[in-house]
N, C-alpha and C positions, 0 to 999 in steps of 0.2 A: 164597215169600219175595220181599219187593219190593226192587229194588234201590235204591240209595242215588242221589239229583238227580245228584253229581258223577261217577259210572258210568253212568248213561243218558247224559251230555254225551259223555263222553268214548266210547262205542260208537259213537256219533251221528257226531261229527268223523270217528273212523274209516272208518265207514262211506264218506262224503262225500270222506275223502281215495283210498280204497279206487277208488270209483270216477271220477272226477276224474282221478285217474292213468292208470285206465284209458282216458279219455276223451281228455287230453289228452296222456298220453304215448305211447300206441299208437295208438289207431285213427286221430283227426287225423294224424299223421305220417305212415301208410300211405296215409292218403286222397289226404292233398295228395303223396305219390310217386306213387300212383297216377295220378292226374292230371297229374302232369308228365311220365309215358311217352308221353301222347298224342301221336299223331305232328303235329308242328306245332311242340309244347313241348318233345320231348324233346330236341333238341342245347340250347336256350337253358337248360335249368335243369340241365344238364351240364354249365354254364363255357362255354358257343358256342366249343366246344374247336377248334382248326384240326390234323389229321391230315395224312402224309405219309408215304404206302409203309407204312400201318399203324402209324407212331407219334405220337404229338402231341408239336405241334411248335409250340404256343401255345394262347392264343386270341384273341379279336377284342374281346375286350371290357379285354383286358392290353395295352399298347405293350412293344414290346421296345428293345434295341437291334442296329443294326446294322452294328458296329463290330470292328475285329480285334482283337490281344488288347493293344494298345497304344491301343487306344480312337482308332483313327484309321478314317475313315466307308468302309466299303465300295465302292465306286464301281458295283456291281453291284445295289447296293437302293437303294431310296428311303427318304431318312432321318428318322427320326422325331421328336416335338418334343421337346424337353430334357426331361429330368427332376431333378428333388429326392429321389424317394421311395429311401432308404438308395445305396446303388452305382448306382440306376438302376432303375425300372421294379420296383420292389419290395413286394410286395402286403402284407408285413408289418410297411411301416415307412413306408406312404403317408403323405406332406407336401408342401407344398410348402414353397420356399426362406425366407417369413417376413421377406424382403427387402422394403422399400419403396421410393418415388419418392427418398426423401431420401437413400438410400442410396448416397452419390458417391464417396464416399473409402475408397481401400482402405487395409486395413491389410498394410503392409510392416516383412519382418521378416527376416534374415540367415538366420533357422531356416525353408526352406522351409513345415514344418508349422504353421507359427503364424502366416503369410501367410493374408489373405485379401481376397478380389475383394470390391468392392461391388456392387452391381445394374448400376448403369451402368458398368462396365468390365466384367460377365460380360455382359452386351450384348452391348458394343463387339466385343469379342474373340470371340462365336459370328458376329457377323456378320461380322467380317472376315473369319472361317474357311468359312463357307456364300459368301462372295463368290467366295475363293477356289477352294472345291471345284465352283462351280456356272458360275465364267465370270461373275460378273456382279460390282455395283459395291455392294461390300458395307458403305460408308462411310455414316456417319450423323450426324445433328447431334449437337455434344456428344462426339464418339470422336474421339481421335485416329489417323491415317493405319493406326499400329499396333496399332491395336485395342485400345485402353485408354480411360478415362473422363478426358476435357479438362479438369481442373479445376485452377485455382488457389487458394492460399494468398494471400493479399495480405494485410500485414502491415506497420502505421502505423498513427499518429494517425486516428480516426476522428470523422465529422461526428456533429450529432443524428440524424441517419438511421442513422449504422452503417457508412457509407461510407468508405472510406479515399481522401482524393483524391489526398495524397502518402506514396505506400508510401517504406517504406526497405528493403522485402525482399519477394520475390516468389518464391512454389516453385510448381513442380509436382509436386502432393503423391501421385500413382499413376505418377510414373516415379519412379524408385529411380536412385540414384548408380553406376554413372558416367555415365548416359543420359543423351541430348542433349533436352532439355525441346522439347514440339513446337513453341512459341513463343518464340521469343531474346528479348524483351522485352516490356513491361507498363506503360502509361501511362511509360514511359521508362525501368524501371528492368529489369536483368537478369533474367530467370527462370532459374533456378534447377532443380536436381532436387532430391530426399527424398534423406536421411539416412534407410533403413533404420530405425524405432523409434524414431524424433523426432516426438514431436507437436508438429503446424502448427497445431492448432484456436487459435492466439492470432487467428488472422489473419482475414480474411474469405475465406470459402470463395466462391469463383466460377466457376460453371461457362462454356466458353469455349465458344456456339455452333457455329464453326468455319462451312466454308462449304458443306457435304457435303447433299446436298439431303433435304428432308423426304418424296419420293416413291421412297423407296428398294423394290429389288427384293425385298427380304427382308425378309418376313411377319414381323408380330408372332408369333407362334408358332413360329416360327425361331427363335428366339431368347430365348424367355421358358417357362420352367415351367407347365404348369398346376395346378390347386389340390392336385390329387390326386395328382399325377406317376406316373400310373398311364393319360393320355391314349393310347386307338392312332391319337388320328384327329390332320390337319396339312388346312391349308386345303387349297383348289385351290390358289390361288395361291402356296403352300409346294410342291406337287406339279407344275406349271405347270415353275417353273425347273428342274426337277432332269430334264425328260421325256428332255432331250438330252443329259446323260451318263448314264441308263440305254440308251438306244437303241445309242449307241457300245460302252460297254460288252460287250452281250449282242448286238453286231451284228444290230439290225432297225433297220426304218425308227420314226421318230420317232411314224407316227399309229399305230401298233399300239401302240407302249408308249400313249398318252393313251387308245386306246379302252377299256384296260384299269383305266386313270384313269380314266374315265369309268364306267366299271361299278360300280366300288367305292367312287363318290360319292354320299352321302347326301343328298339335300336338309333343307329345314326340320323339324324335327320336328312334324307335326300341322299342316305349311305356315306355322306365321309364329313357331314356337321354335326359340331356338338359330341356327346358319349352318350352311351347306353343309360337309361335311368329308369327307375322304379316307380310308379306314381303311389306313393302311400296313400292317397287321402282314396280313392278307387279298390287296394289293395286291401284297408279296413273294411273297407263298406263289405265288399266279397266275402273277405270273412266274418263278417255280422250275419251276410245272406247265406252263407253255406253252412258255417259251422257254428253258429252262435254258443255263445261262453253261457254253458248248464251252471245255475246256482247251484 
């Protein structure tokens, strides 16, 4: 008995899905496991998991943080570059912040949780904090002393350009009320702080240079997210400043902690992609195994 066109299709499909499954849901998968035991492969297709006293304890390909439980920086690690992804360093919720240049003016708000930093005061304010923790001059164009974003409101009569040349009111729209504005006055006229939940955008937004030098010791990556907020690496020059409170710290000499900076720095990828970077999260661990912090 011959079977029927739409029964042959349909044995056929089977057949095809029958083995196809088998092709591509067993043997490929085993193949390409197989292949990644090889010794060479196998920690990299494991997560380049980093172990300690036999438990893992990262990996090198994840940034952590290394912070107490007040999220204030260790002084015994070398600290890693900021993150966006969910709490921090979060594989299931990689982002970054989505912040742009234009982003100057915070929003302030009486309800702590409804406050929010703009790009240039979350800046301001890491690098005050990295100036702070590292000894060095963590002030930048554009921030004030306090680590906030220099901006004003200026608000008047404006020209064809958009200019206001005589303000009748002048705020500093990222310090909040009662604060002393970082500048007392404004083509002559008082500045002012925010009002908490007052929108300034009548006025003309102006950001205030300040006189804080543009060759500052702390690294754009100090200071800024990366796309992924999943980075372990921070330049040299982010690991550079920090060599002399790890050394104190974990009482050694200062070239011991760099050679170990040194080991754990990458050059170019393929010599001319990418920059040089430091993998912290590898960079700790070595110093946990080498020189461990004496109670």
């Amino acid at each position: 008995m011959r079977m029927s066109t739409w029964i042959r299709q349909h044995l056929a499909a089977l057949r095809a899905l029958l083995v196809l499954t088998a092709i591509t849901g067993i043997v490929y998968p085993l193949a390409v496991y197989a292949i990644a035991q090889i010794p060479g492969l196998h920690d990299k297709s494991n997560g380049s998991l980093i172990e300690s006293d036999g438990k893992v304890v990262g990996s090198s390909l994840i940034g952590q943080s290394f912070t107490d439980s007040d999220g204030k920086a260790l002084v015994q690690y070398f600290q890693s570059r900021p993150s966006a992804a969910g709490d921090g360093y979060d594989p299931t919720s990689t982002s970054a912040s989505n912040l742009g240049p234009e982003s100057i003016v915070d929003t302030l708000d009486t309800d702590p949780t409804k406050a929010k930093l703009s790009l240039l005061s979350t800046v301001c304010s890491r690098s005050k904090a990295v100036g702070d923790l590292e000894g060095v001059d963590g002030g930048r164009p554009f921030c004030t002393e306090d680590g906030i974003g220099a901006v004003l409101s200026v608000i008047g009569p404006r020209d064809a350009d958009g200019n206001v040349s005589h303000p009748v009111q002048v705020v500093s729209v990222n310090e909040a009320c009662p604060t002393t504005p970082f500048v007392s006055t404004y083509k002559g006229v008082r500045v002012e702080c925010a009002e908490p939940g007052k929108d300034y955008s009548v006025g003309r937004i102006v950001p205030i240079y300040g006189d804080a030098s543009t060759d500052t010791p702390v690294p754009t990556d100090a200071v800024t997210a990366s796309g992924s907020g999943l980075d372990p690496h921070i330049s040299p020059e982010y690991a550079a400043i920090q060599v002399a409170r790890i050394a104190h710290a974990r009482n050694i000499s200062s070239d011991r902690v760099r050679e170990l900076v040194d080991a754990d720095t990458d050059g170019r990828t393929l010599g001319f992609l990418g920059e040089p970077r430091v993998n912290v999260v590898e960079l700790n661990h070595d110093l946990d195994t080498l020189y461990p912090l004496r109670g």
